[in-house]
C-alpha positions as CSV (number, residue, x, y, z in Angstrom):
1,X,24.2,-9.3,-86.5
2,X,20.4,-9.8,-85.5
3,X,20.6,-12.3,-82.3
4,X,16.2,-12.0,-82.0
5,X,16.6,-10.7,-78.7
6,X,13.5,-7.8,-79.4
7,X,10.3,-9.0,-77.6
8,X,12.3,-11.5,-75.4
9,X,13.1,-9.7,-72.4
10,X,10.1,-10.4,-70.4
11,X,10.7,-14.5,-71.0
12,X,13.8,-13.7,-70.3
13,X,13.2,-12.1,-67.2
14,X,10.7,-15.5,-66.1
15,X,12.7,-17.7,-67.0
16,X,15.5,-16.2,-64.8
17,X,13.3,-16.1,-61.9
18,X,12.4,-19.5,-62.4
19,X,15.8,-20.8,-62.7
20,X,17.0,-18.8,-59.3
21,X,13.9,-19.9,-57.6
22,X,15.2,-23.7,-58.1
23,X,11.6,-24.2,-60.5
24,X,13.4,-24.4,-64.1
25,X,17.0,-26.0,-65.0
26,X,18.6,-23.6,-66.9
27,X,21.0,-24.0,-69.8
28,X,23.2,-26.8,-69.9
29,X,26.0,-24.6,-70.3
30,X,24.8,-22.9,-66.6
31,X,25.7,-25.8,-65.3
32,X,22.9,-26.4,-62.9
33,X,23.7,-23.0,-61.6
34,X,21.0,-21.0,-59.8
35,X,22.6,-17.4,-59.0
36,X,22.6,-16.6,-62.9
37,X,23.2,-13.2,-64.2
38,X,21.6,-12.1,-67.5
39,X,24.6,-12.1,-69.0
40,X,25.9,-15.7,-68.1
41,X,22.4,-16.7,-69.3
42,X,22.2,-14.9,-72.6
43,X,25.8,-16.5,-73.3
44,X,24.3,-19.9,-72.6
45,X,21.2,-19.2,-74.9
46,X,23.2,-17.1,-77.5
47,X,27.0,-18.5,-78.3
48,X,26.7,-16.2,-81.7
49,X,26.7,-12.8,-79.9
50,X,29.6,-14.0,-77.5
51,X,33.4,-12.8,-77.4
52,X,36.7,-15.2,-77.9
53,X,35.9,-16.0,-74.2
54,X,32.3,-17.1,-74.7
55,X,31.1,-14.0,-72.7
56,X,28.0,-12.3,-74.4
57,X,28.8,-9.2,-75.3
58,X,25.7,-6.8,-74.0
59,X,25.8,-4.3,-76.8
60,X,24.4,-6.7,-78.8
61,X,21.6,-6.3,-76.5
62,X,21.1,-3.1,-76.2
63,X,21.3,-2.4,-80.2
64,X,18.9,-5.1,-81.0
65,X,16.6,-2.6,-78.2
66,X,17.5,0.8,-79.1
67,X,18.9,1.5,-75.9
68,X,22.3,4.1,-75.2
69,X,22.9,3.1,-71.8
70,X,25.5,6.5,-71.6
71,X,22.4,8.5,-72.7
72,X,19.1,6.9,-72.1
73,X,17.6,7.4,-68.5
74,X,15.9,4.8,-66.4
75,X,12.8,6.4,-66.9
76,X,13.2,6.5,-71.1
77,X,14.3,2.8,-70.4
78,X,10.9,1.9,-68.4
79,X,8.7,3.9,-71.3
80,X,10.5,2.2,-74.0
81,X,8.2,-0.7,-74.4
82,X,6.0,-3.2,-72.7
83,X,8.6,-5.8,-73.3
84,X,12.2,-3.5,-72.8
85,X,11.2,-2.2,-69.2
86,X,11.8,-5.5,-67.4
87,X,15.9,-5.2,-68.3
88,X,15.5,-2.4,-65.6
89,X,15.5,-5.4,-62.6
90,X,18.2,-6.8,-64.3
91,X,20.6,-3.8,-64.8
92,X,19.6,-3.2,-60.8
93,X,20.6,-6.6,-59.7
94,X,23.7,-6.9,-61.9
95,X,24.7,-3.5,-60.3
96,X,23.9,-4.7,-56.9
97,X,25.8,-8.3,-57.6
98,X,29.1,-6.2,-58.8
99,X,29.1,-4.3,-55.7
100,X,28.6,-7.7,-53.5
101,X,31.3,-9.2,-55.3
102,X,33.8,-6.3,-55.3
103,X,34.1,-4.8,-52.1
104,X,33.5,-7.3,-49.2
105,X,36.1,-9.9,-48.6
106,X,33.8,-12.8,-47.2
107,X,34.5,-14.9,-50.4
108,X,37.8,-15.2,-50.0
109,X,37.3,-16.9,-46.9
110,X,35.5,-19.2,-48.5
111,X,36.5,-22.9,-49.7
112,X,33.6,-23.4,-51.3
113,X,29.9,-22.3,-52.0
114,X,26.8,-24.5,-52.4
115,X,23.3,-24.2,-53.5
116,X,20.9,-25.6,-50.5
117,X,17.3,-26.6,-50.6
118,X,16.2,-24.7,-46.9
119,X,17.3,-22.7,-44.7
120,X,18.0,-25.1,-42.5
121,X,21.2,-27.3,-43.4
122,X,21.6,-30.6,-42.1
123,X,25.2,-30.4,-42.8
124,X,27.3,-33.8,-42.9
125,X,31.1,-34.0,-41.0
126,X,33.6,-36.7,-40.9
127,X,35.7,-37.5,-38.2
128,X,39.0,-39.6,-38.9
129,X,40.4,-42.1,-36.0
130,X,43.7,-41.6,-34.0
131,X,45.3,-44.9,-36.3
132,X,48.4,-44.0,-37.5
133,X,50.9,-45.7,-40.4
134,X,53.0,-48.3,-39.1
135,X,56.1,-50.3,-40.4
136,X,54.4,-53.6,-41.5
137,X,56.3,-56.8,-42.3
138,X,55.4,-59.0,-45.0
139,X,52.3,-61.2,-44.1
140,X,51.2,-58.8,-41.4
141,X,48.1,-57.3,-40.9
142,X,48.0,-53.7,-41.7
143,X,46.7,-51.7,-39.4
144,X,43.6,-49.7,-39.8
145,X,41.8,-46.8,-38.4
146,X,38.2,-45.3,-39.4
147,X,36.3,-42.6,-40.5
148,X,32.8,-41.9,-38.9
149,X,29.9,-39.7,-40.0
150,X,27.7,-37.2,-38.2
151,X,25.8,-34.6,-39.1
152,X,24.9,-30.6,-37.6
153,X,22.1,-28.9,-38.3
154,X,23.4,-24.8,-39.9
155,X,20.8,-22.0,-39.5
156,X,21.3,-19.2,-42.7
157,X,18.8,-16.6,-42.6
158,X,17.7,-13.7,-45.5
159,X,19.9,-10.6,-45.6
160,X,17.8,-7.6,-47.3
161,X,18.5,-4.3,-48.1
162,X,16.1,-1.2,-49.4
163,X,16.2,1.8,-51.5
164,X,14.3,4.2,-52.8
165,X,15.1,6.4,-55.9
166,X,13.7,9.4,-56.7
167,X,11.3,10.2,-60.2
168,X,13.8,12.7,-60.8
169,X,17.0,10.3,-60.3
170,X,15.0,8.0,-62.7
171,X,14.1,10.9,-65.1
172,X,16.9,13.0,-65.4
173,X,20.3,10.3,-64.7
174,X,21.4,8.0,-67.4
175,X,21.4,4.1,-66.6
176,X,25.4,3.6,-66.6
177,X,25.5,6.9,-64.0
178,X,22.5,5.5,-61.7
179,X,24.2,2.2,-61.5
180,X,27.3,3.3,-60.1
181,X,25.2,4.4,-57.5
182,X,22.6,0.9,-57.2
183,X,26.2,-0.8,-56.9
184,X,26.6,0.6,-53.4
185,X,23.6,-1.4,-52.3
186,X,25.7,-4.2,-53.2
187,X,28.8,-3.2,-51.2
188,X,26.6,-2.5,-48.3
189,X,24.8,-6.1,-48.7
190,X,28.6,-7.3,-49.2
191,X,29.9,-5.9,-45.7
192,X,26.5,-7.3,-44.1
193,X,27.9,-10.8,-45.6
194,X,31.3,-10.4,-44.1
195,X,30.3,-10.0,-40.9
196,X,28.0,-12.9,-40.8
197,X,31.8,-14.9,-41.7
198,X,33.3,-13.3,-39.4
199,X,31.0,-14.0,-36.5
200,X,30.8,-17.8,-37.4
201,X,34.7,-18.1,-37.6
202,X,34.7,-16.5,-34.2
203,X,31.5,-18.5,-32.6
204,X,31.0,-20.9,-34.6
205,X,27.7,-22.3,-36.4
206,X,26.1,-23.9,-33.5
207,X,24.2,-22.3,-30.9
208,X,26.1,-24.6,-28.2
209,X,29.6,-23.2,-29.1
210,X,30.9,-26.2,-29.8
211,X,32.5,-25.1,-33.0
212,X,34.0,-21.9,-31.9
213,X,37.4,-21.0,-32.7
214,X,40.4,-21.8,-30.0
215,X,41.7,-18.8,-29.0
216,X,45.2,-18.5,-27.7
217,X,47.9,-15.7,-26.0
218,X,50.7,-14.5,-27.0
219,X,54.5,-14.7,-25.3
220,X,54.9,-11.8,-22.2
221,X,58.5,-13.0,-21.8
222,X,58.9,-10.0,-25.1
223,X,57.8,-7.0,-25.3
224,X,53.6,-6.6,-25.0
225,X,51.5,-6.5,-28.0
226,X,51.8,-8.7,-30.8
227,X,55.0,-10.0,-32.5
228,X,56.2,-11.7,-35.6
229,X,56.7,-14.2,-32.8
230,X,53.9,-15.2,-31.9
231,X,52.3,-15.5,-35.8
232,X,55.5,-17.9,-36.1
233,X,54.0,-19.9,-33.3
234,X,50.5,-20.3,-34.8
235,X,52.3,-21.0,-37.9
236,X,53.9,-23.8,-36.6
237,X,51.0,-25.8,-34.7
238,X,49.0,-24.8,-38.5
239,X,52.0,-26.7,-40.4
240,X,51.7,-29.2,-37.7
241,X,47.6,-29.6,-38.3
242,X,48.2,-30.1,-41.8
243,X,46.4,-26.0,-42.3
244,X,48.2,-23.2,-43.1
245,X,46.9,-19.6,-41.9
246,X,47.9,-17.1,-44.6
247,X,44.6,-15.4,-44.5
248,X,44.5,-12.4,-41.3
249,X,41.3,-11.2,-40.1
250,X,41.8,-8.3,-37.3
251,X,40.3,-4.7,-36.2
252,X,41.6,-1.2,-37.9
253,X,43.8,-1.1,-34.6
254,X,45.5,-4.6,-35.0
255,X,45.7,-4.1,-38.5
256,X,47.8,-0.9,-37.9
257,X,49.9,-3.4,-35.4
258,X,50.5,-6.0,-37.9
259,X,51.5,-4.3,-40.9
260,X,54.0,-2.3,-39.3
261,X,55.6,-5.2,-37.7
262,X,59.2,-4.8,-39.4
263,X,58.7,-8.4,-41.0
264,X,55.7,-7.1,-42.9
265,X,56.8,-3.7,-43.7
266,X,60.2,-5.3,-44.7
267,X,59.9,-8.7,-46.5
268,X,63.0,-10.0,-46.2
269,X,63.3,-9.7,-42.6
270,X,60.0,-12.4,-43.1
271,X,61.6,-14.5,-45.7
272,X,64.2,-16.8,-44.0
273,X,62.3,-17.9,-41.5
274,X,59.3,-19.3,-44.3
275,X,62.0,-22.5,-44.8
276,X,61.2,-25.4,-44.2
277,X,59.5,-26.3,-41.4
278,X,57.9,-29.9,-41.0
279,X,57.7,-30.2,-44.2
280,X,55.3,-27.0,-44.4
281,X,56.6,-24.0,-45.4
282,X,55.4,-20.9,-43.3
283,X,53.1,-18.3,-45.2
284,X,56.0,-15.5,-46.7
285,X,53.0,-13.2,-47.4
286,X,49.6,-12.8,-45.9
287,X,46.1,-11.6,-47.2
288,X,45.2,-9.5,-44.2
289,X,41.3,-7.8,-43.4
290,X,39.7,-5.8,-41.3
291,X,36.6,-6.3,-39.5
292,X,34.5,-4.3,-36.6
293,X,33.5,-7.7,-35.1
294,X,37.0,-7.7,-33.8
295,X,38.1,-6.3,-30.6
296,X,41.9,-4.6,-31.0
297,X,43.7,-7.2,-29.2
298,X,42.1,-9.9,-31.8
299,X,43.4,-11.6,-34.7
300,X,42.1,-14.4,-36.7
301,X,44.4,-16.8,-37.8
302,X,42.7,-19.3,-41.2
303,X,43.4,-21.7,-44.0
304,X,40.4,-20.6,-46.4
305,X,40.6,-23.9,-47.9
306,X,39.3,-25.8,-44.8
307,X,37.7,-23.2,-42.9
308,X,33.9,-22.0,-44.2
309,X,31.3,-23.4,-46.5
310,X,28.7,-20.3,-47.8
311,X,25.6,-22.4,-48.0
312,X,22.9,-20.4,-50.1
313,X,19.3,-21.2,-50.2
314,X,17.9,-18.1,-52.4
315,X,20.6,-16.2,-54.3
316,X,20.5,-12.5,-54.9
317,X,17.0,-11.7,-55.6
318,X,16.2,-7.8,-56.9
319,X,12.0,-6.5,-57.1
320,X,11.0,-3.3,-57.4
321,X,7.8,-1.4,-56.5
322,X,6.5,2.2,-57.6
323,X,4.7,4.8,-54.8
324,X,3.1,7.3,-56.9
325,X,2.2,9.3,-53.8
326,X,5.9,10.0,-53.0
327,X,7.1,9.8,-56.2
328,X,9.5,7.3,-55.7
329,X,10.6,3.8,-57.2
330,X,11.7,1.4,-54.2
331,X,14.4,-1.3,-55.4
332,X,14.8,-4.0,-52.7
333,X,17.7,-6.8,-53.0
334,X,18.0,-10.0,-50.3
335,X,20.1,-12.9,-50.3
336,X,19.3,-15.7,-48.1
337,X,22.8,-17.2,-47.7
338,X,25.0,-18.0,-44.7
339,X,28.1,-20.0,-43.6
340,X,29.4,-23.1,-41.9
341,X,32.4,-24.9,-40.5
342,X,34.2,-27.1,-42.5
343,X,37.1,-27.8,-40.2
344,X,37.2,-26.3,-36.6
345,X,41.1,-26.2,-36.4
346,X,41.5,-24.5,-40.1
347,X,41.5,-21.1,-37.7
348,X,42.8,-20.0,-33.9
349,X,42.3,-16.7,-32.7
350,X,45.1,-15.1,-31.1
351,X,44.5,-12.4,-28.4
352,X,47.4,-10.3,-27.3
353,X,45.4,-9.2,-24.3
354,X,46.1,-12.9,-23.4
355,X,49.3,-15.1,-22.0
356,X,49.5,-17.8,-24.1
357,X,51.3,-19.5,-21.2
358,X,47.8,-20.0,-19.8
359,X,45.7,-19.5,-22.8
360,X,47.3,-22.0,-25.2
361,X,46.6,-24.3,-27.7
362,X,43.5,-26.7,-26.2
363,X,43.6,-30.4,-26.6
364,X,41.5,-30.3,-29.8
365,X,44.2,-29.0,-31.8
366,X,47.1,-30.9,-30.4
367,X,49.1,-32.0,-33.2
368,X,49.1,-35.2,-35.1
369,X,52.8,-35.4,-36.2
């Protein structure tokens, strides 16, 4: 089946850039989506070469162009044609955007991701009043609290990464093989990303600190270090908050700590405690990562689905650039992406260095029921 894609790569290839620069709309079907793959937009613009699923299915592609991606090198791929050589910043960046999206953990910390205009985010916040439900009689008044609007202004800033290849890597290895390799540009563009999340649950998104997390002890009438105990305790206040922390953010160290606490290592001993509690039931498994931005004694406590926004200005952009003196083609990918608080209390940070006798919850997150 002959889809016409022959001659169409370098439109292609505009139109692409166009539509993640925020100049074009794309598709309908893209949804006013701006970080497109080629493959997401060649399923948009050809439904006839897609599976049951509606994915386009990118041998079509390549035997439209002549290309054996297990056989044909880079370099074959570049001297192909006038037209075929501009597939080679797409294979690059959907190597690099596998590797982003594999690896790193940011985006499951995530609740949500949204295209911006700037760098600069004047992001809006609500704020809900103290009124509470009350037993009303008939004919009375009901009582009534508010909601008020503000707004904060979110820095995000470009995150870049390098790398050159060799003529001889282009010459001599085939695309599929080189792209196993581009796709740790990705991972390392990835980690980049997940320590920007990490340091805005920890600090915040303002420069002032006033969105930083709480960070609270643990109990010294047991034995030191964390305990089961003490997640129990966050747990609670969480239920209380209407959150629930089920996602774990700590160092290699306070990883080791954690999952060899008896109730992680042995589920059961977990299980009867995750009843009911105000309603809430306690997390009976957690999704725990590591980060270096942690100290050992730190652990970060979150609800994903109130804690960050990724705000994205410029999605993943790939250029490359050829120095015939050293032989070498250069690939470069940035991003210029960053993330905000949605809800300050949708994480705590709890410090076993700490007594949470005098480093407890702060007024902020006392709890509404």
């Amino acid at each position: 089946m002959e889809l016409g894609l022959k001659g169409k790569i370098k439109q292609t290839y505009e139109e692409l850039q166009k539509i993640r620069s925020g100049n074009i709309s794309g598709p309908v079907a893209l949804g006013g989506k701006r970080d497109v793959s080629l493959v997401e937009y060649l399923s948009a613009q050809y439904p006839a070469g897609c599976d049951k699923e509606g994915i386009f299915d990118v041998n079509h592609l390549y035997g439209e162009l002549g290309i054996n991606p297990n056989k044909m090198t880079v370099s074959q791929l570049i001297d192909l044609d006038q037209d075929s050589r501009w597939l080679v910043p797409e294979i690059f960046r959907d190597a690099i955007r596998k590797g982003i999206r594999t690896s790193p953990f940011y985006n499951s910390l995530v609740a949500v991701s949204e295209s911006v205009s700037q760098p600069q985010v004047n992001m809006p916040f609500l704020e809900l009043s103290d009124a509470e439900p009350k037993d009303t009689a008939e004919g009375e008044t009901i009582s009534k609290g508010s909601i008020s609007y503000g707004n904060k202004t979110t820095e995000i800033f470009k995150q870049a990464i390098g790398v050159s290849i060799s003529y001889e890597a282009i010459q001599y290895t085939s695309i599929n093989l080189l792209t196993i390799f581009i796709q740790d540009v990705g991972v390392k563009l990835g980690h980049k990303l997940n320590n920007e999340a990490v340091d805005v649950l920890i600090n915040g998104d303002q420069p002032s600190g006033s969105e930083a997390a709480a960070t609270i002890g643990v109990s010294t009438l047991i034995p030191p270090g964390l305990t089961y105990r003490d997640l129990v305790y966050a747990w609670i206040r969480a239920s209380r908050l209407g959150r629930r922390y089920d996602h774990i953010i700590t160092s290699e160290r306070g990883a080791n700590r954690l999952l060899n606490l008896d109730e992680f290592k042995q589920k059961q001993a977990g299980t009867p405690i995750s009843s009911m509690v105000l309603n809430e039931t306690l997390p009976s498994q957690s999704q725990v990562f590591v980060s270096g931005r942690l100290t050992q004694n730190q652990y970060i406590l979150l609800d994903p689905r109130y804690a960050l926004v990724q705000l994205t200005s410029a999605p993943l952009n790939v250029e490359g650039d050829k120095i015939i003196s050293k032989q070498i083609q250069e690939a470069y990918a940035s991003i210029t992406t960053g993330f905000g608080v949605i809800f300050r209390d949708a994480r705590v940070i709890v410090d076993d260095s700490l007594d949470v006798a005098v480093n407890d919850f702060p007024n902020w997150m006392a709890p509404t029921i």
